[in-house]
N, C-alpha and C positions, 0 to 999 in steps of 0.2 A: 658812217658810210664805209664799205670797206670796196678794195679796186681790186680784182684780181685778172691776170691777162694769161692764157693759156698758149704756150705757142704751140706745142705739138697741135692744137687744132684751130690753133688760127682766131681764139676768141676771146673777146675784152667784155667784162662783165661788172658794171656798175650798180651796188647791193645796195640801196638808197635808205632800205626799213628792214637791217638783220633779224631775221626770228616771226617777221609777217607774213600768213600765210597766201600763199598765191593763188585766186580763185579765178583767173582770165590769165591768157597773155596774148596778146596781138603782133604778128611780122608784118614790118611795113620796110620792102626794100633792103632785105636782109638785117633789121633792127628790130628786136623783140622783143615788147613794154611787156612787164608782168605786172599786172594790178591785183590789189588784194580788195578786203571787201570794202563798198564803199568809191569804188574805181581809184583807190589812192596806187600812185606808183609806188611799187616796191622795189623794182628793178627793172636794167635796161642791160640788154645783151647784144654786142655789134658781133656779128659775124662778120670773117673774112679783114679782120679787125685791121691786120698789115695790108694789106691789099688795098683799101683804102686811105691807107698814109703813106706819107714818103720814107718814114722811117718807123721800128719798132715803137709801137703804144708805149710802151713804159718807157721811154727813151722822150717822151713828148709832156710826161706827166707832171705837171703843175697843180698845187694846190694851193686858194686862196684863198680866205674867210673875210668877206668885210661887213664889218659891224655895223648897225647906221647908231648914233646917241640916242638917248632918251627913253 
């Protein structure tokens, strides 16, 4: 997965399937799913990304992995 966040345009961009080609994307409320083939999600792109936070995106970014056993 890779995060990258643009400020000059204000946008946060979560690449969920690098190198999958994007055959759809849909904007719902300034948030725009790219799906590849298959409807799998490839990507999610928030516009106006600080706008809707209190503070800078990468200022908020946490990352967690949890594993379940077995």
């Amino acid at each position: 997965m890779k995060v990258e966040y643009d400020p000059k345009h204000d946008l946060l961009n979560l690449e969920l399937l690098p190198g999958v080609e994007i055959v759809d994307s849909v904007e719902i409320d300034g948030i725009i799913f790219d799906y590849g083939k298959d409807r799998v999600i490839v990507s999610i792109e928030i516009l106006d990304a600080g706008k809707r936070t209190k503070h800078s995106p990468l200022e908020q970014l946490e990352f967690t992995v949890t594993k379940s056993e077995g």
